[in-house]
C-alpha positions as CSV (number, residue, x, y, z in Angstrom):
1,X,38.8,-23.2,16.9
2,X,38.0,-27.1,17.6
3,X,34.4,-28.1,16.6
4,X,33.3,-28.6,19.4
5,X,34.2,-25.2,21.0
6,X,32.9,-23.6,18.1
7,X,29.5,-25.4,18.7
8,X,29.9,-24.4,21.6
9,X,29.6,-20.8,20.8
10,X,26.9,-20.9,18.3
11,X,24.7,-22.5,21.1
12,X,25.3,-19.8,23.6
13,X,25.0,-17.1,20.5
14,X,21.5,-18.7,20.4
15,X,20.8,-18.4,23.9
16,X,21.6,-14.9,23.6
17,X,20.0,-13.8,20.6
18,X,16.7,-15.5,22.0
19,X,16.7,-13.0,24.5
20,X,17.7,-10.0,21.6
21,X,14.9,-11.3,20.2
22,X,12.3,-11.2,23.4
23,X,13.5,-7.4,23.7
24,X,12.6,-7.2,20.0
25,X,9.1,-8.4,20.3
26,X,8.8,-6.3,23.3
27,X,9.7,-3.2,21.2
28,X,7.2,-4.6,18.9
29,X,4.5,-4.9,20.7
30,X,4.8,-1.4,22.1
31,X,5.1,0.0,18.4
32,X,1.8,-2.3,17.6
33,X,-0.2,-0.7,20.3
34,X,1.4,2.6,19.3
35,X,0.2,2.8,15.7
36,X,-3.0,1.2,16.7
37,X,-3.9,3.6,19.1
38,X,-4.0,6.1,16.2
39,X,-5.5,3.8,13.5
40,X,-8.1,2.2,15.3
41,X,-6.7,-1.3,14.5
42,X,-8.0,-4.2,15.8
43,X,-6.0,-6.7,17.4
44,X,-5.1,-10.0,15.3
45,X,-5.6,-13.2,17.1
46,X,-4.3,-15.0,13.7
47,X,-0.5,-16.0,15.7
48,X,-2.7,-17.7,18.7
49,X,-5.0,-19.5,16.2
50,X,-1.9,-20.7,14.1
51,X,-0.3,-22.1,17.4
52,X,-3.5,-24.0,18.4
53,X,-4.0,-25.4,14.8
54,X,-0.3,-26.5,15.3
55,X,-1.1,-27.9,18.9
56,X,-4.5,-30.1,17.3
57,X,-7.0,-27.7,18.1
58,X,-9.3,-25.9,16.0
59,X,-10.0,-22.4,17.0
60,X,-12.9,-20.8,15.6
61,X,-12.2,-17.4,13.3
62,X,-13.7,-15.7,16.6
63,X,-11.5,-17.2,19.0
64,X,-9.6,-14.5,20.9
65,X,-7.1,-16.8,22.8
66,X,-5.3,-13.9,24.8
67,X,-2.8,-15.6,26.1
68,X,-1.9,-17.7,23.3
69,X,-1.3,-15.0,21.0
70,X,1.4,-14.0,23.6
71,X,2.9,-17.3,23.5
72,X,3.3,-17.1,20.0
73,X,4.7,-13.5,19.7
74,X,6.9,-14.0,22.2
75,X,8.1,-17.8,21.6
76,X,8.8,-16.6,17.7
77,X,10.7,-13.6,18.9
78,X,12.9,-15.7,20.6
79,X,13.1,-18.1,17.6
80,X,14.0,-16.1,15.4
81,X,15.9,-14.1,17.4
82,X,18.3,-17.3,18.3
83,X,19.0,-17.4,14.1
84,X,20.0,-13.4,14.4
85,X,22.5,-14.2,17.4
86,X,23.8,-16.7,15.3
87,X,24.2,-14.7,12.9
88,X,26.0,-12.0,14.7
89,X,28.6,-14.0,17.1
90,X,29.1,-15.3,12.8
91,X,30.0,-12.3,11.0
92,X,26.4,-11.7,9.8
93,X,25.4,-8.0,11.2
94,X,24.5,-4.7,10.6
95,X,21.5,-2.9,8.9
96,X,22.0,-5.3,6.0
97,X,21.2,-8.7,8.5
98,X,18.5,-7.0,10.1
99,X,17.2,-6.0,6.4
100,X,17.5,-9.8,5.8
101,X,15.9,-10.8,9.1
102,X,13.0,-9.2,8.3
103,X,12.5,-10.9,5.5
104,X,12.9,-14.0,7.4
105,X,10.4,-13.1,10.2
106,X,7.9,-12.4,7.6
107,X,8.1,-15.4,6.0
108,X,8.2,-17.6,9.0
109,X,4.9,-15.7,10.0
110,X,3.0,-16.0,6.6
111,X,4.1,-19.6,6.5
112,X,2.8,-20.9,10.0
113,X,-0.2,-18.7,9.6
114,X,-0.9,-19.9,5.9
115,X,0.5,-23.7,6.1
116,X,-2.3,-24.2,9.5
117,X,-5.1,-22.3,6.7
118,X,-5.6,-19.6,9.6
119,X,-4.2,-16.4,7.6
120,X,-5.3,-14.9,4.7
121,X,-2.9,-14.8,2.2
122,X,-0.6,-11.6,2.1
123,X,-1.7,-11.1,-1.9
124,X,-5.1,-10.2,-0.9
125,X,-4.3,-7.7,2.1
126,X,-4.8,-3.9,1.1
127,X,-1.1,-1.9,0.9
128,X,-2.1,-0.5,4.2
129,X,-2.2,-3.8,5.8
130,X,1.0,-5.0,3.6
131,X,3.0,-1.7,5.0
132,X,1.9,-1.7,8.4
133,X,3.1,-5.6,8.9
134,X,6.2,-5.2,7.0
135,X,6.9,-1.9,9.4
136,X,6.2,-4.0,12.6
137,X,8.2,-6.7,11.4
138,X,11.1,-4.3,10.7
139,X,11.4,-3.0,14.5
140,X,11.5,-6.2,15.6
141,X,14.3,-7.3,13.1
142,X,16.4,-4.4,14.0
143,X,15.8,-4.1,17.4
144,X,17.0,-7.6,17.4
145,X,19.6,-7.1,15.2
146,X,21.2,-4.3,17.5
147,X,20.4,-5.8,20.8
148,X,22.0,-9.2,19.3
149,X,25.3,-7.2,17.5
150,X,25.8,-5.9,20.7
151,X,26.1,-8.8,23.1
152,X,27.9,-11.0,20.4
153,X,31.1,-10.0,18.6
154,X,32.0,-11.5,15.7
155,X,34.7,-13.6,17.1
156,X,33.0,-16.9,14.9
157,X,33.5,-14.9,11.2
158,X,35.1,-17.4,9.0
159,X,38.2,-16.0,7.7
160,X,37.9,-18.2,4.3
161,X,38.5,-15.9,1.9
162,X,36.1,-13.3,-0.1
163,X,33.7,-15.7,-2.4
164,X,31.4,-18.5,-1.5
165,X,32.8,-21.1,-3.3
């Protein structure tokens, strides 16, 4: 395959695992309200008050910018979601990439929310609080991962050989 068509294909794998990766915060979202329905939860306005620290603004610890918090959710879904599809249409799928996704989407979160001085650092969180995100993060990383393996067959895998070097 040319470079160019191959581009090609990782851009529209993109395109496509943004939108694996909407349905995945979707999922989310309806887990989050789920499990907080039974523990009483708050809601966390940290994503919006990330955002607006990375647009120049400077929310107050109060702020509970609604629809921000949506923008973020939903815009890092589809962020991350365009790496998974990437993934996929290359050969990287399955339990194991989703497994590895997650790790990804909580270190993307941790890092905006902890870089802009808005989050609290995951060290001092109780296990609870450790569990529950790690959980939430999961269904959206495997939602992803399945909506994304789905639409995208592996038809980029590099047929190089078995090592990495």
């Amino acid at each position: 395959m040319s470079g160019g068509s191959r581009l090609g294909g990782v851009a529209g794998a993109a395109g496509r695992g943004a939108v694996a990766g909407l349905v995945g915060a979707g999922v989310m979202t309806l887990g989050e309200k789920a499990e907080q329905a039974l523990t009483h939860r708050p809601d966390s306005y940290v994503p919006a008050r990330a955002l607006l620290t990375l647009l120049g603004r400077s929310p107050s610890d109060d702020a509970r910018p609604l629809l921000w918090n949506h923008a973020m959710h939903y815009g890092t879904g589809a962020a991350l979601g365009a790496l998974r599809g990437v993934w996929a249409v290359t050969g990287i799928r399955g339990a194991r990439a989703s497994a590895w996704h997650t790790v990804v989407r909580l270190a993307f979160d941790q890092t905006v929310e902890n870089a802009t001085g808005v989050g609290a650092p995951p060290a001092s969180w109780s296990a609870g609080e450790k569990a529950v995100d790690v959980v939430h993060k999961a269904v959206y990383s495997f939602v992803t991962g399945a909506v994304a393996d789905r639409a995208l067959p592996p038809v980029l895998a590099s047929t190089r050989g078995r090592t990495s070097h």
